[in-house]
Biopython code that builds the backbone (N, CA, C, O; Angstrom):
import numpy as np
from Bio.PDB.StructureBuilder import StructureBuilder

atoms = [
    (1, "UNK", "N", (36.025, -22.261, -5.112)),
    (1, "UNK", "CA", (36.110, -21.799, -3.731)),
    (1, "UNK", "C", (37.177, -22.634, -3.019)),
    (1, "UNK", "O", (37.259, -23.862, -3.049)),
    (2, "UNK", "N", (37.891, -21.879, -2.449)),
    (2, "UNK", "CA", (39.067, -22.848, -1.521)),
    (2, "UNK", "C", (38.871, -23.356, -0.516)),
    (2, "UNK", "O", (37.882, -22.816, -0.021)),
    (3, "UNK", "N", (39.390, -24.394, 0.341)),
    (3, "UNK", "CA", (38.999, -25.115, 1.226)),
    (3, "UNK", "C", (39.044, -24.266, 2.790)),
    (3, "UNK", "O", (38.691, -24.792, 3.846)),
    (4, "UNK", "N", (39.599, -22.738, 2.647)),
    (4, "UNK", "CA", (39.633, -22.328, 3.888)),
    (4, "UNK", "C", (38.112, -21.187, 3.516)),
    (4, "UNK", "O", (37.427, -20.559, 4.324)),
    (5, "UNK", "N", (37.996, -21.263, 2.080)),
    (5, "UNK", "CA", (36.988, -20.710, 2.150)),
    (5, "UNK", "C", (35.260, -20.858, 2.668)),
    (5, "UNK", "O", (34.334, -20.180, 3.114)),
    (6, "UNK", "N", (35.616, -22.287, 2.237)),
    (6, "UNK", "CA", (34.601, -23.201, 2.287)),
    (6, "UNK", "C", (34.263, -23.573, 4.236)),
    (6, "UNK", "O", (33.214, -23.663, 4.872)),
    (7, "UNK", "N", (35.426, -23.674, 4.552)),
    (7, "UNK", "CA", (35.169, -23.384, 6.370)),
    (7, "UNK", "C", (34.753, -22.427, 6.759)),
    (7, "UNK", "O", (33.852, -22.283, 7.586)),
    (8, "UNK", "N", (35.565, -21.370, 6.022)),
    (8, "UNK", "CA", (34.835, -19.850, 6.512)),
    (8, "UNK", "C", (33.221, -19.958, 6.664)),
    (8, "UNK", "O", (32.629, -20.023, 7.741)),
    (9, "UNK", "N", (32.657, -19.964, 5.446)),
    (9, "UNK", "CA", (31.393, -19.967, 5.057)),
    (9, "UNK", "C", (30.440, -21.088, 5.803)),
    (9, "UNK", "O", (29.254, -20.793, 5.953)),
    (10, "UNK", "N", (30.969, -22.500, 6.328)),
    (10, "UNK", "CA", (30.480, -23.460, 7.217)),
    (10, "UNK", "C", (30.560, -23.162, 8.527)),
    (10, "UNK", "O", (30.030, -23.915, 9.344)),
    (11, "UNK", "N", (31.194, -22.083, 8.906)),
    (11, "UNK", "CA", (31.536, -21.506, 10.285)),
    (11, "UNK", "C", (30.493, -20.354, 10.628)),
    (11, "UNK", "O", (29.774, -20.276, 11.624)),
    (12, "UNK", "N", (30.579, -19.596, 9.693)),
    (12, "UNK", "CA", (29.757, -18.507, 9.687)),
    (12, "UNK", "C", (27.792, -18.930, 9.755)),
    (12, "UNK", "O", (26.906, -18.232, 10.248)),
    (13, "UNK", "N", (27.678, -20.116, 9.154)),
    (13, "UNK", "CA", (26.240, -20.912, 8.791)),
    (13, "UNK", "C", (25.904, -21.372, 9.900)),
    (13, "UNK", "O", (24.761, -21.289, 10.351)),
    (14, "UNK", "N", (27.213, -22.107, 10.670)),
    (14, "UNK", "CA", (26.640, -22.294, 12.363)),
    (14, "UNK", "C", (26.521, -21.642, 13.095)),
    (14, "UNK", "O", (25.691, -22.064, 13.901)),
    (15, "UNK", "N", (27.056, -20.370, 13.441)),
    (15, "UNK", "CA", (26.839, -19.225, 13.613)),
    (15, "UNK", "C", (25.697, -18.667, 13.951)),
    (15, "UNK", "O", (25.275, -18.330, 15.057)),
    (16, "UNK", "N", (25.110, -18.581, 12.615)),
    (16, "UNK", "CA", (23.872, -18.159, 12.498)),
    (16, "UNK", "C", (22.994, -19.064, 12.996)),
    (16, "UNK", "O", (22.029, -18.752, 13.694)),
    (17, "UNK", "N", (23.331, -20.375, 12.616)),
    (17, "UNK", "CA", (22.041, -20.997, 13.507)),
    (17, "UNK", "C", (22.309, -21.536, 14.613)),
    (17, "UNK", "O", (21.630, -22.535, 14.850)),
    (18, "UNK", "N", (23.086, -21.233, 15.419)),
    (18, "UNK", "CA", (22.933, -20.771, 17.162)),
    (18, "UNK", "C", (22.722, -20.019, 17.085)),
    (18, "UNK", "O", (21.613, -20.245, 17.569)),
    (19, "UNK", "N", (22.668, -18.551, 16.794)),
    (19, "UNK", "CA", (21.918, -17.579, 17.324)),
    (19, "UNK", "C", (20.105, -17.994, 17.362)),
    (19, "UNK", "O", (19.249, -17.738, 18.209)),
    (20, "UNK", "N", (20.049, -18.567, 16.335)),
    (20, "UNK", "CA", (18.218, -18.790, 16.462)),
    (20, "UNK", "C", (18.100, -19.652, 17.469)),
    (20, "UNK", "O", (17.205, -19.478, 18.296)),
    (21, "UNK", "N", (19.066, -20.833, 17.583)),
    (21, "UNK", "CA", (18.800, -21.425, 18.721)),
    (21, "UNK", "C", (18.717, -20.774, 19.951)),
    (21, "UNK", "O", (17.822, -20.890, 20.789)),
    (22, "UNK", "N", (20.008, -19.878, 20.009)),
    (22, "UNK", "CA", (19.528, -19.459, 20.845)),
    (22, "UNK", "C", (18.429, -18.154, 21.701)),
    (22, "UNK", "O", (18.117, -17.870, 22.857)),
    (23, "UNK", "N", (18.185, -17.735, 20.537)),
    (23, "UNK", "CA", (16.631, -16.988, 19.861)),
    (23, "UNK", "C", (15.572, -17.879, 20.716)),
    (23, "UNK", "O", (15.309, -17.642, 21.895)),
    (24, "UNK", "N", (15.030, -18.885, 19.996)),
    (24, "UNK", "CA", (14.168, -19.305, 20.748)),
    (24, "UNK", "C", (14.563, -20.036, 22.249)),
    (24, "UNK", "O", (13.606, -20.538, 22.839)),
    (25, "UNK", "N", (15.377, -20.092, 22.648)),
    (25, "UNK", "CA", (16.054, -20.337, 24.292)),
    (25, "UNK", "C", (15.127, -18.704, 24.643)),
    (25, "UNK", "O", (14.663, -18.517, 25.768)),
    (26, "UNK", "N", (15.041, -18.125, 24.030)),
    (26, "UNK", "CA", (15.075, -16.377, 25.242)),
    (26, "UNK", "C", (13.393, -16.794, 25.376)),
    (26, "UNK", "O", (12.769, -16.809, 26.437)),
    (27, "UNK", "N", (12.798, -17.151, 23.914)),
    (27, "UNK", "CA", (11.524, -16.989, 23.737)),
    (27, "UNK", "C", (10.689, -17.893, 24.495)),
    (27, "UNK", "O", (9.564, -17.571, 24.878)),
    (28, "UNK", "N", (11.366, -19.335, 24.783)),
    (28, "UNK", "CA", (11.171, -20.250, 25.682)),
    (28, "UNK", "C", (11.297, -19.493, 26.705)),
    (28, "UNK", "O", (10.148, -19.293, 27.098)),
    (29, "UNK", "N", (12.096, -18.898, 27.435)),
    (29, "UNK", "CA", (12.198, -18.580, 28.694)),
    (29, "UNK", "C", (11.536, -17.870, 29.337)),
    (29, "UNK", "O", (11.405, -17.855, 30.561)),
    (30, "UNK", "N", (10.834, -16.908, 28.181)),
    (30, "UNK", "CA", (9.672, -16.094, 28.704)),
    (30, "UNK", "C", (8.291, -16.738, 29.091)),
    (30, "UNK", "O", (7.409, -16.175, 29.739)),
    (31, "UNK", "N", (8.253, -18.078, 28.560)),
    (31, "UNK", "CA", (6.963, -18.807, 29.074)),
    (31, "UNK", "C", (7.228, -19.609, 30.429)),
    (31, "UNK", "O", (6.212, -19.827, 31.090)),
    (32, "UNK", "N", (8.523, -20.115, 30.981)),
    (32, "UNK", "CA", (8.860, -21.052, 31.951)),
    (32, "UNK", "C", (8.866, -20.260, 33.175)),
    (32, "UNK", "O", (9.204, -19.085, 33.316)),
    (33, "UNK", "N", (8.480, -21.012, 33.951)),
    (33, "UNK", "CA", (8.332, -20.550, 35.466)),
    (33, "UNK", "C", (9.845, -20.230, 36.119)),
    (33, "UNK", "O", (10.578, -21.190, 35.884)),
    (34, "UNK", "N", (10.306, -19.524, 36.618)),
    (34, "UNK", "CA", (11.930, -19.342, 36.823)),
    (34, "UNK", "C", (12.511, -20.020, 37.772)),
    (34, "UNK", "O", (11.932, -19.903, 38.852)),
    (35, "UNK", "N", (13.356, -20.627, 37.781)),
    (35, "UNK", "CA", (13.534, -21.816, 38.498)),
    (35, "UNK", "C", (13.355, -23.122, 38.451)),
    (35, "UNK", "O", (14.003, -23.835, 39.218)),
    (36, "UNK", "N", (12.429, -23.682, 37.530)),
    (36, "UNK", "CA", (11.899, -24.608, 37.138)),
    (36, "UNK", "C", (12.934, -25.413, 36.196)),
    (36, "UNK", "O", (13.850, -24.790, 35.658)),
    (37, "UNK", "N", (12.743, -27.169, 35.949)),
    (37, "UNK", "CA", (13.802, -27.601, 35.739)),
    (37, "UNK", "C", (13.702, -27.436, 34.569)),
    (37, "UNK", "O", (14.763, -27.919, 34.175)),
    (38, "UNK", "N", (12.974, -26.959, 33.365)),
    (38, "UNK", "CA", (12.960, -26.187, 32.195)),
    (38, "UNK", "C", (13.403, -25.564, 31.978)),
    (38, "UNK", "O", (14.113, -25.845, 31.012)),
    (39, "UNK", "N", (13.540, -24.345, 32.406)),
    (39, "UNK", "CA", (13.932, -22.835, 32.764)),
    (39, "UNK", "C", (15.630, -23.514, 32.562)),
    (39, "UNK", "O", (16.383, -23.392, 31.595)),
    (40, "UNK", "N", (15.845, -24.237, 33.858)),
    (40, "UNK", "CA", (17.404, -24.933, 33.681)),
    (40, "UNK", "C", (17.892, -24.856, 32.884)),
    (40, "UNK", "O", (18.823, -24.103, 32.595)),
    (41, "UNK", "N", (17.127, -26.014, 32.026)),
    (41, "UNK", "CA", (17.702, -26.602, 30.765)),
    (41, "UNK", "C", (17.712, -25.616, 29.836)),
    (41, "UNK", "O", (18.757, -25.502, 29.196)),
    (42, "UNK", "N", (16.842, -24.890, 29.600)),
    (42, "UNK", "CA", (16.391, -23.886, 28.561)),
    (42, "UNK", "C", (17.847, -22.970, 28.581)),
    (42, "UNK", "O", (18.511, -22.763, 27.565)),
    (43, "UNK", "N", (18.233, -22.423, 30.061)),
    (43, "UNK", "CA", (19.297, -21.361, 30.211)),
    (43, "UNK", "C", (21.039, -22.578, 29.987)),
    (43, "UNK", "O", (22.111, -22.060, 29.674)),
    (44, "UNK", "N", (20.950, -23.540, 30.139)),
    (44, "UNK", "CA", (22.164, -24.105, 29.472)),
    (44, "UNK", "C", (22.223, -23.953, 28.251)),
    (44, "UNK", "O", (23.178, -23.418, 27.687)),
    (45, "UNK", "N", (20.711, -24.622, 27.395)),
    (45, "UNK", "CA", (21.228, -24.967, 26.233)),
    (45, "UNK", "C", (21.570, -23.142, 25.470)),
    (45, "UNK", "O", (22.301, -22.873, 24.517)),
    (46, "UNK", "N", (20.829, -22.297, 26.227)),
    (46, "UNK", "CA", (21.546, -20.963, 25.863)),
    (46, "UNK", "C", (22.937, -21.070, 26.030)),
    (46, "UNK", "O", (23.450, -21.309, 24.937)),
    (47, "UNK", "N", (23.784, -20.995, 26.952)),
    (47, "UNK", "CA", (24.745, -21.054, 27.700)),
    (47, "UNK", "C", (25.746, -21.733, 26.824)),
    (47, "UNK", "O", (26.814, -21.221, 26.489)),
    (48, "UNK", "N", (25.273, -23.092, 26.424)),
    (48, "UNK", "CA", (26.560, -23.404, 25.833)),
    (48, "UNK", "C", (26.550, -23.343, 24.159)),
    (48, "UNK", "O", (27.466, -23.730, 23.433)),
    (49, "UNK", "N", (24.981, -22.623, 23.634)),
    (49, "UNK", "CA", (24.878, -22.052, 22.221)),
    (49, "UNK", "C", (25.966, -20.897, 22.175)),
    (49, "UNK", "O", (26.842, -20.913, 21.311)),
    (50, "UNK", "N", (25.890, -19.948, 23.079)),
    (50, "UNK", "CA", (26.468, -18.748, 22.837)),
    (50, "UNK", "C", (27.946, -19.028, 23.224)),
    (50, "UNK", "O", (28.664, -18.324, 22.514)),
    (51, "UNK", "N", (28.708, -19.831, 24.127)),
    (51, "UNK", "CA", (29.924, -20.463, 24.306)),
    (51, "UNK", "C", (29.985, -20.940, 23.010)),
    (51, "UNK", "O", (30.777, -20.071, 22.646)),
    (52, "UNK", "N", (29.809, -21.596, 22.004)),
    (52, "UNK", "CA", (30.255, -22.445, 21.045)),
    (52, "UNK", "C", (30.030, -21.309, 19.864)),
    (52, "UNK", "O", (30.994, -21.340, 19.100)),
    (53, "UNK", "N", (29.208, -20.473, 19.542)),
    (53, "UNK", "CA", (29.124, -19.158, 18.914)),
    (53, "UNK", "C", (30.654, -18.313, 19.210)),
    (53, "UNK", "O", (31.256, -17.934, 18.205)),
    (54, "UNK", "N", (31.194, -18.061, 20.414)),
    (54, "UNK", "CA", (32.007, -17.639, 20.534)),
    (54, "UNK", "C", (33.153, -18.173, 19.855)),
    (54, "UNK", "O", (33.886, -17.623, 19.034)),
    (55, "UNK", "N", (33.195, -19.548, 20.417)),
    (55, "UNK", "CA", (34.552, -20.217, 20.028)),
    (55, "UNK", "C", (34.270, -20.470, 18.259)),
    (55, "UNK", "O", (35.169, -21.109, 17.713)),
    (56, "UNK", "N", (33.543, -20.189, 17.694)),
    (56, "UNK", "CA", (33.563, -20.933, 15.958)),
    (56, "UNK", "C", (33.722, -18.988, 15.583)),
    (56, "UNK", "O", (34.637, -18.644, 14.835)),
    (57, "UNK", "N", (32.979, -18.144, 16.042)),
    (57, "UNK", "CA", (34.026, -16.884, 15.885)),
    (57, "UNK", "C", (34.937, -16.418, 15.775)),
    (57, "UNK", "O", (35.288, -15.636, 14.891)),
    (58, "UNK", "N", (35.831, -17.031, 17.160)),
    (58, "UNK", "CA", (37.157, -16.494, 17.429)),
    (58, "UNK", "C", (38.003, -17.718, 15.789)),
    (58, "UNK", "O", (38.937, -17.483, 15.023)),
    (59, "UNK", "N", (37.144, -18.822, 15.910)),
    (59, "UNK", "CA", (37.820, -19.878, 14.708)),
    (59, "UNK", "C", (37.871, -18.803, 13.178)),
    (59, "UNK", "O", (38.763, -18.675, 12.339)),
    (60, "UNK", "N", (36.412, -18.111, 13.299)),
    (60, "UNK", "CA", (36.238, -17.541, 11.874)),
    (60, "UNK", "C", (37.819, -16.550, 11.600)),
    (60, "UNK", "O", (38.673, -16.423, 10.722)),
    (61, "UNK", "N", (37.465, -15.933, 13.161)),
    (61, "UNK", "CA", (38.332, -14.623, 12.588)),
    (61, "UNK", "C", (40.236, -14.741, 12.316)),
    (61, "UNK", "O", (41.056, -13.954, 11.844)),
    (62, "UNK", "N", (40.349, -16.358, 12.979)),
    (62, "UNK", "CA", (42.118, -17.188, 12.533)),
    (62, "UNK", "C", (41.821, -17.094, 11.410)),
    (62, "UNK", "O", (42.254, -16.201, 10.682)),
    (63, "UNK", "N", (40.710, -18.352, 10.900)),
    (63, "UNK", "CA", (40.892, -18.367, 9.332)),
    (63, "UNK", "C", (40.853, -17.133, 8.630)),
    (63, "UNK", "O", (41.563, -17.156, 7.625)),
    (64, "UNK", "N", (39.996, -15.599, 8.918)),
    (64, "UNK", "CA", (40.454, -15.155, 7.847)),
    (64, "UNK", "C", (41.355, -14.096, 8.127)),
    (64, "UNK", "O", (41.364, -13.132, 7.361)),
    (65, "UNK", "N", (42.392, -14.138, 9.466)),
    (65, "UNK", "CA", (43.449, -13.757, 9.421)),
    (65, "UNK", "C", (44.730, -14.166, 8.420)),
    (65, "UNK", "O", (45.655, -13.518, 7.931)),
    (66, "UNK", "N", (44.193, -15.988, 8.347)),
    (66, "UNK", "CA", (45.453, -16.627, 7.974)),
    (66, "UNK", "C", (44.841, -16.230, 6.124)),
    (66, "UNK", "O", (45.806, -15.855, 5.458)),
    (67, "UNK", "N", (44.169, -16.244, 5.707)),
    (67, "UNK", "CA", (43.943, -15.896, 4.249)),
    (67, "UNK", "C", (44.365, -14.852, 4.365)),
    (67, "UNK", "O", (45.437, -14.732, 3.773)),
    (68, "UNK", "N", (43.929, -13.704, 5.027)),
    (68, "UNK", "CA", (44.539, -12.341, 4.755)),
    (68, "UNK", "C", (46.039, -12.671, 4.521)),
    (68, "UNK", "O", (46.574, -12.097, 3.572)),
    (69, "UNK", "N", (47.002, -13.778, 5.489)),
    (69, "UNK", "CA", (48.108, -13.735, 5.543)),
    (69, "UNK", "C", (48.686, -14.561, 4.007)),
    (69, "UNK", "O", (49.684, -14.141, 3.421)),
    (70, "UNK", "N", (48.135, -15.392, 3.660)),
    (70, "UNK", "CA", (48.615, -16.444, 2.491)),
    (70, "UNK", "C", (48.302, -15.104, 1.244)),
    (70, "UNK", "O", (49.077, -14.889, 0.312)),
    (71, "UNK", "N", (47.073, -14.352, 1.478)),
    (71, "UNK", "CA", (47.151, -13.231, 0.294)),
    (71, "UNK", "C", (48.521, -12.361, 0.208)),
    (71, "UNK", "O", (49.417, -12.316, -0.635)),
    (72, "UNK", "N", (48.400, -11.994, 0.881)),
    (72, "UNK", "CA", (49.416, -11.007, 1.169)),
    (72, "UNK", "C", (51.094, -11.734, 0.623)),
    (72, "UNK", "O", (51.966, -11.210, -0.071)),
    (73, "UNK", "N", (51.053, -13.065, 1.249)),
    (73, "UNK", "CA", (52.402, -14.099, 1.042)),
    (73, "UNK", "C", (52.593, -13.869, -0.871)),
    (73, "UNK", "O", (53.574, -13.447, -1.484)),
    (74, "UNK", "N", (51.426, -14.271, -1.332)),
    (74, "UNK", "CA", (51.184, -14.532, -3.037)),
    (74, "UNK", "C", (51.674, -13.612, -3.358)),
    (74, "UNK", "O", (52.687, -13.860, -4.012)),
    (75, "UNK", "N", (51.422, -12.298, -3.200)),
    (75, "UNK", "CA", (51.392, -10.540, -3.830)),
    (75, "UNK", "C", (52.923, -10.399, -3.388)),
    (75, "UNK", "O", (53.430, -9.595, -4.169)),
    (76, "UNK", "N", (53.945, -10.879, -2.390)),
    (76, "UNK", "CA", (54.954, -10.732, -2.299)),
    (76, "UNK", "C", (55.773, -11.334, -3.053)),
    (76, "UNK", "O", (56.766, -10.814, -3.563)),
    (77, "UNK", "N", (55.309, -12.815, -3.216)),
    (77, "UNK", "CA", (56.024, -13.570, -4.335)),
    (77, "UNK", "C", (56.506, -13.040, -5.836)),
    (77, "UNK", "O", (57.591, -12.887, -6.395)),
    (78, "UNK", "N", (54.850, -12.807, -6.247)),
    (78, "UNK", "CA", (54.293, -12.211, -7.761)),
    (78, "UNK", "C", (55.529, -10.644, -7.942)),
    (78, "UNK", "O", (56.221, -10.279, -8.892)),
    (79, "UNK", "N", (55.288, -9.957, -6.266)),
    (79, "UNK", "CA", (56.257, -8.830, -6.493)),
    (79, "UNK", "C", (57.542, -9.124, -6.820)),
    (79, "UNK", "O", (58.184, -8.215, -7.346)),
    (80, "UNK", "N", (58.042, -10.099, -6.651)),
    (80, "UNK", "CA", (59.756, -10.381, -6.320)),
    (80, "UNK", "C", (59.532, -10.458, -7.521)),
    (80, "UNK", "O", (59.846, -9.518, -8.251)),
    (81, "UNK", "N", (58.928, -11.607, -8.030)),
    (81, "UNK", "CA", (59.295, -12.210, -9.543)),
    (81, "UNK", "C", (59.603, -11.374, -10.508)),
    (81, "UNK", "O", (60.492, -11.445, -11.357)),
    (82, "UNK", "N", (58.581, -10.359, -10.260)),
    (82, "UNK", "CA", (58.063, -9.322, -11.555)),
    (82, "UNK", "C", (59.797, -8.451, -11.370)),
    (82, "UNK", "O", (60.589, -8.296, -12.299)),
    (83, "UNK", "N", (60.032, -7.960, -9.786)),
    (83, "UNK", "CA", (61.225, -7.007, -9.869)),
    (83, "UNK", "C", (62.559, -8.032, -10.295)),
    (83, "UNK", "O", (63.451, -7.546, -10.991)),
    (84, "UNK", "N", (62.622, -9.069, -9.969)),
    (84, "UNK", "CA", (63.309, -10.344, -10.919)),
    (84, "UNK", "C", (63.650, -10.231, -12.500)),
    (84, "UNK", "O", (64.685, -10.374, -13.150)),
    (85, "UNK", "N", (62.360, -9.921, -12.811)),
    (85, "UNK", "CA", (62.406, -10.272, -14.488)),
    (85, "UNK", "C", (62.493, -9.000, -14.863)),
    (85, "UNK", "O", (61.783, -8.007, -14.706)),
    (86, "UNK", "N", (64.072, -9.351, -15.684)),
    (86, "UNK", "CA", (64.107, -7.187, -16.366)),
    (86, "UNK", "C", (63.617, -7.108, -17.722)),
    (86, "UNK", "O", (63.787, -6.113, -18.427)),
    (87, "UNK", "N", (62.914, -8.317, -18.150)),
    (87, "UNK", "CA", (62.190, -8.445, -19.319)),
    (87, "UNK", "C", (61.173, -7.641, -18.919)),
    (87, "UNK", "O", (60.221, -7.430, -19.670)),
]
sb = StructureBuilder()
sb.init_structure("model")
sb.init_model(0)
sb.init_chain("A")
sb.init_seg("    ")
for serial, (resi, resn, name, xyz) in enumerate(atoms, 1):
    if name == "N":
        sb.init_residue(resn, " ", resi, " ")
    sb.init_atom(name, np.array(xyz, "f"), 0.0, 1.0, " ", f" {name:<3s}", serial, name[0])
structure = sb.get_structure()
């Protein structure tokens, strides 16, 4: 596995677990009184789960722009070579 792969897949794992975090933020919130300095805290630590979900997203979808792009780079190379060699 390659090392942008290996981010991919560590990106995608946090991902997922902010969403549970912030899963139980909703489930918490349904028990807290609204307004309360719980409730607060409860709706930040949502707040900046789903902010940091965003930003390791927008990270996922560079990295696998830039693989799409290094694939694509290889298959151009491999092409030249091959129309290169009249063997």
């Amino acid at each position: 596995m390659s090392a942008i792969e290996l981010r991919r897949s560590f990106v995608h794992d946090l991902v997922n677990q902010l969403a549970v975090i912030v899963g139980h933020c909703d489930l918490l919130s349904d028990d807290l009184k609204l307004g309360s300095q719980s409730a607060k805290r409860v709706i930040a630590i949502q707040e900046i789960g789903r902010g940091m979900a965003q930003e390791l997203n927008e990270y996922q979808y560079r990295l696998s722009k830039s693989v799409r792009s290094v694939g694509m780079q290889k298959r151009d190379v491999a092409q030249s070579k091959q129309s290169a060699d009249p063997g």
